[in-house]
Structure formats: C-alpha cells, structure tokens
C-alpha positions as CSV (number, residue, x, y, z in Angstrom):
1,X,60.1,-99.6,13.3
2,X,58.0,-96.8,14.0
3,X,54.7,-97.0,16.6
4,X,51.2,-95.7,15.9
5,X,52.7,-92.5,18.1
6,X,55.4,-91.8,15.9
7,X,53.2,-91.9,12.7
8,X,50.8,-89.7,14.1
9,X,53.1,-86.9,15.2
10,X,54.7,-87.5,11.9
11,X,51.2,-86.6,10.1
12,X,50.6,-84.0,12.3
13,X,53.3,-82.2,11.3
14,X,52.9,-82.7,7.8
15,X,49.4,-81.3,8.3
16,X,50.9,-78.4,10.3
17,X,53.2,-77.7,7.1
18,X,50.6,-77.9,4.3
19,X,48.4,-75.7,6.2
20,X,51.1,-72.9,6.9
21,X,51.6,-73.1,3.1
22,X,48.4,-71.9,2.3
23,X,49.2,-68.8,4.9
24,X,51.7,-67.3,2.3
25,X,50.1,-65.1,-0.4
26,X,50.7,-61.7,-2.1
27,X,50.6,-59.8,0.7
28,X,52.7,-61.9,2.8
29,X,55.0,-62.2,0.1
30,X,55.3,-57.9,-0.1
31,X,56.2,-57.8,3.7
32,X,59.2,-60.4,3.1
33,X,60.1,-58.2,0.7
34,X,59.6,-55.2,2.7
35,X,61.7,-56.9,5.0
36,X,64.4,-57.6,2.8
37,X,64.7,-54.7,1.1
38,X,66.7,-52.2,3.4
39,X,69.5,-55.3,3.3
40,X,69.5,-55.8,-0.2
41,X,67.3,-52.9,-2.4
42,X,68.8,-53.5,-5.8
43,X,68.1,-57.5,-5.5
44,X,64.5,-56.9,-4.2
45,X,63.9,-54.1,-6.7
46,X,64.7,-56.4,-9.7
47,X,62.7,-58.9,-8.2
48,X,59.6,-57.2,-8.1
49,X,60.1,-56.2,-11.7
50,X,60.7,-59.6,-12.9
51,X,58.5,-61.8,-10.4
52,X,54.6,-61.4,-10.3
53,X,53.6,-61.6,-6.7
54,X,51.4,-64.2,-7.6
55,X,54.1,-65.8,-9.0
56,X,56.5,-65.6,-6.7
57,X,54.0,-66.9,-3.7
58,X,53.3,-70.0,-5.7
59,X,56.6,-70.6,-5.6
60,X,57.1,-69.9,-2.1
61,X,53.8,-72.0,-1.3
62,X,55.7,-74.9,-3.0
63,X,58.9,-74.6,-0.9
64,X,56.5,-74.2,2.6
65,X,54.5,-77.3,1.5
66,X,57.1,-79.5,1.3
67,X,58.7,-77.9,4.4
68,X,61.4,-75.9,2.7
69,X,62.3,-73.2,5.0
70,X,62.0,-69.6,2.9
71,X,63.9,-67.7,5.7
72,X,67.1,-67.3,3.4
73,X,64.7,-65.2,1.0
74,X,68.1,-63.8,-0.8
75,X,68.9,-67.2,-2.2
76,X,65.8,-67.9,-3.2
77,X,65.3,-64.7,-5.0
78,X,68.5,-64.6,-6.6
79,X,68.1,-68.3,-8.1
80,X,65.0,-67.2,-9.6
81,X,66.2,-65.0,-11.5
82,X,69.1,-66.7,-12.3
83,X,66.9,-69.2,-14.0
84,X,64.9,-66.9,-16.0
85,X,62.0,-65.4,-13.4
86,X,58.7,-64.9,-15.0
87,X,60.3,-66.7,-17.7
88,X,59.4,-69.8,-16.3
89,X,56.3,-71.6,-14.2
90,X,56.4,-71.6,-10.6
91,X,57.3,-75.9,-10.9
92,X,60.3,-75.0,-12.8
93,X,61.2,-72.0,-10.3
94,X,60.7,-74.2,-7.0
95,X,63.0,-76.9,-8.5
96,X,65.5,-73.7,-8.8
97,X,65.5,-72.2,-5.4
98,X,65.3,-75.6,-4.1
99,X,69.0,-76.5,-5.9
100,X,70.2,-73.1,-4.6
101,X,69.0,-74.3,-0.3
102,X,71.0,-77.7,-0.9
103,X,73.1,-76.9,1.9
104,X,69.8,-75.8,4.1
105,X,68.4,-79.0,2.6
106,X,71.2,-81.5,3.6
107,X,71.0,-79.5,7.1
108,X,67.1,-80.1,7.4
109,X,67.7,-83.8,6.8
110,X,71.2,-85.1,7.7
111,X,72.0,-82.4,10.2
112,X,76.0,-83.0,10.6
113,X,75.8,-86.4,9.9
114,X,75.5,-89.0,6.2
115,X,72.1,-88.8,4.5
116,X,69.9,-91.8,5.3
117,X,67.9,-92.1,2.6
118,X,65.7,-95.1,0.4
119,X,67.3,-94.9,-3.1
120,X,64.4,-95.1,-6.3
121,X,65.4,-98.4,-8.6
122,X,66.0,-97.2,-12.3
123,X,63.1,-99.1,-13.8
124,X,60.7,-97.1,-11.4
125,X,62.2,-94.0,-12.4
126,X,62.2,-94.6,-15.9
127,X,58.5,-95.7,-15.3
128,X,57.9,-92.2,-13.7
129,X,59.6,-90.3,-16.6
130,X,57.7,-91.7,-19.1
131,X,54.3,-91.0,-17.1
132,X,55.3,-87.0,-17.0
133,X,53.0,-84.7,-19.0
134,X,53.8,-81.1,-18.0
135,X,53.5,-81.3,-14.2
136,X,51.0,-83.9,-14.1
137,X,51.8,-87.9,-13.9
138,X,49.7,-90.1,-16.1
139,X,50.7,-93.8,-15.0
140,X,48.6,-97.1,-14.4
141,X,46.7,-96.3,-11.0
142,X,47.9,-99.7,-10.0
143,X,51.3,-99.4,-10.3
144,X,51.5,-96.0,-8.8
145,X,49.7,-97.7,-5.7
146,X,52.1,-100.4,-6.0
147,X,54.8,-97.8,-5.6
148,X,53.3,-95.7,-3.3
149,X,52.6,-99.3,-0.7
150,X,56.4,-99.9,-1.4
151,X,58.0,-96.8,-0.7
152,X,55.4,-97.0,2.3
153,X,56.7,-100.3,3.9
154,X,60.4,-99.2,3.5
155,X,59.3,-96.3,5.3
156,X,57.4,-98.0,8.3
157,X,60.4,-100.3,8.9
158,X,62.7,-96.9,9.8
159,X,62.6,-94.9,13.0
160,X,61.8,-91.7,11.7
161,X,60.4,-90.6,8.2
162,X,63.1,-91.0,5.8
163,X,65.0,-89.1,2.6
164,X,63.4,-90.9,-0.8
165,X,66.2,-89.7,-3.6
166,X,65.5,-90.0,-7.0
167,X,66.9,-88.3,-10.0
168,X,65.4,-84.2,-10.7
169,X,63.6,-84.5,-13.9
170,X,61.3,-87.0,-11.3
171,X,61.2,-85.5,-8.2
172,X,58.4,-83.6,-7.8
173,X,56.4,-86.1,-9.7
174,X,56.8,-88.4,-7.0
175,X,56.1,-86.2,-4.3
176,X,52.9,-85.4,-5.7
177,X,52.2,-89.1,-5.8
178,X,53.4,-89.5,-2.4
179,X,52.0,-86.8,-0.6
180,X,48.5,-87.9,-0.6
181,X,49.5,-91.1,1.9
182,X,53.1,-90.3,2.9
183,X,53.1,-86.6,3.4
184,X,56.1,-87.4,5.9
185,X,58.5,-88.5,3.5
186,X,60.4,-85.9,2.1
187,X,61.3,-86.6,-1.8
188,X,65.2,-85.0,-2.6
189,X,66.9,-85.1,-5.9
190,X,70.7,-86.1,-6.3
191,X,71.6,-82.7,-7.9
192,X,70.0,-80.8,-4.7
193,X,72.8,-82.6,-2.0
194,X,76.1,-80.6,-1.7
195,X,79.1,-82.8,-3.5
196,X,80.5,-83.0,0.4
197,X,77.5,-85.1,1.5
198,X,77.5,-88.6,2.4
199,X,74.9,-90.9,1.8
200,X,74.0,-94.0,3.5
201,X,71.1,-96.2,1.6
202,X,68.3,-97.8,3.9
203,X,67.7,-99.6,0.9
204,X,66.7,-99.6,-3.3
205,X,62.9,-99.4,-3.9
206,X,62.1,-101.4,-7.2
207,X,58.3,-102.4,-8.8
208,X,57.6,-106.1,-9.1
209,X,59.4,-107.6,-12.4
C-alpha cells in the first residue's frame, strides 16, 4: 500500500506531464519536423501536406498528456497517415499512433517484465460504451464516482500506480473520467500490448450489482 509520499510524488508527476503537454504547439511541432526531416524528407513532406499543424499538435498534446513519449516521431507520423490523416479528428488519430508505440507502451509500463494491471469488469465497460457520445461520456454522475472511488481503492492498495486495461472503443473515455482524481493511473487498451506480453491481473474492477 502506498504512503501519503508516494501519492504525492505520483501527482506531481502527473502534474509535471499535463503541464509539458500544453508546451507542444505549432511551432514546436515545425521544429520536430525540422528535425526529422533530413532523416526521412519524403515521410515529413507528406505529412505536412496531409496534417494541419494544428492538427497534428493536438494529437501530440494527447500522447504528452497522458505521458506518451513522442520521441519516435516516425511511427507516429506514419500511423497517421496510415489511418487516414486529416481525414480523421485528433481522438481518432491519438488512439492510432498510440496502437503503433505498443512496444514503447508495454516498455513504459512493464519494462522487461508481465504487465501488472487492474482488469475493467464487462458490465462497467458495457456501462461505459453505452455512455459514449462522440468523445464525450454521458453517464449517471453517481455511478461514474462509484467507478472512479473503485478503481481508486484498487489503486491505493498497490505499490506504485498501476495499468487499468479495458477494451479500445473505451479507453479514452475512461481516462477522461479518471484523470480528474487519478491522473497517475495510466488507462491501456488490449489491442495497444504486443501479442508477446504477459499480463498478470491485480484484480477485476466491477460496479455494485
């Protein structure tokens, strides 16, 4: 069980993570492209003709604010426009180039060892799923705080701030919902692990019958 220590470092660095998302704009995004470009012109010319800048720094914001690392740029640009670039909104994007960073992903969490990670019950995803409107999440108040105090005490009772997985069409529906209180627990979907990786459950978070 984590101490009053542990949570408040883990906050912190949450904190430190939203703030440096809100650090990469248009410009910033040009010099990573500037950067990129005497490695790989054709890929960072196409990009700029299919990605807004706008567009592609609200993508990248999403990624940074959820503590994505963007330094393998050539992934991330070459799963946008794998999955149609401008084409589709920056939600729809992020939830690309995050599929295409599993491996970076199951590194950031599980370094070279299983996934330990709280596993979303069924019913609460199905409850989730049927909340989704676009991006936003229109569910009873009190059941989303009976969720969020759940997923909250499973959390509290590991040493460090763990993995919640729950199905993609979900995911980033219950980060939002999470973020507010538990901006320490990262929110993965099954489809973003590599096959390879092993996953060991803490435990199965379910909503009162």
């Amino acid at each position: 069980m984590r101490g009053p220590l542990d949570r408040a470092l883990a906050a912190a660095a949450a904190a430190l993570i939203r703030n440096a998302s809100q650090l990469v704009g248009v410009q910033e995004v040009q010099a990573l492209l500037d950067g990129l470009e005497p490695g790989a012109p054709a890929l960072v010319r196409e990009a700029s003709r299919q990605l807004p800048p706008a567009l592609l720094a609200e993508v990248l914001r999403r990624l940074v604010e959820e503590g994505v690392s963007i330094r393998p740029l050539r992934t991330i640009l070459e799963a946008l426009l794998e999955a149609g670039g401008a084409g589709r909104g920056p939600a729809a994007l992020a939830e690309a180039a995050r599929r295409a960073l599993r491996r970076h992903l199951a590194h950031a969490h599980a370094g070279e060892g299983p996934l330990a990670a709280l596993l979303l019950d069924p019913a609460a995803e199905q409850m989730l799923r049927e909340g989704l409107a676009g991006d936003a999440l229109a569910i009873d108040p009190r059941v989303a705080a009976e969720l969020v105090e759940r997923i909250g005490a499973e959390a509290e009772a590991q040493a460090a701030p763990p993995v919640v997985l729950t199905s993609a069409d979900v995911r980033r529906a219950l980060r939002t919902l999470l973020a507010p209180r538990l901006p320490a627990v990262a929110v993965l979907a099954y489809d973003e692990l590599p096959p390879e990786l092993t996953v060991r459950p803490l435990g199965r978070v379910a909503l009162a019958a």
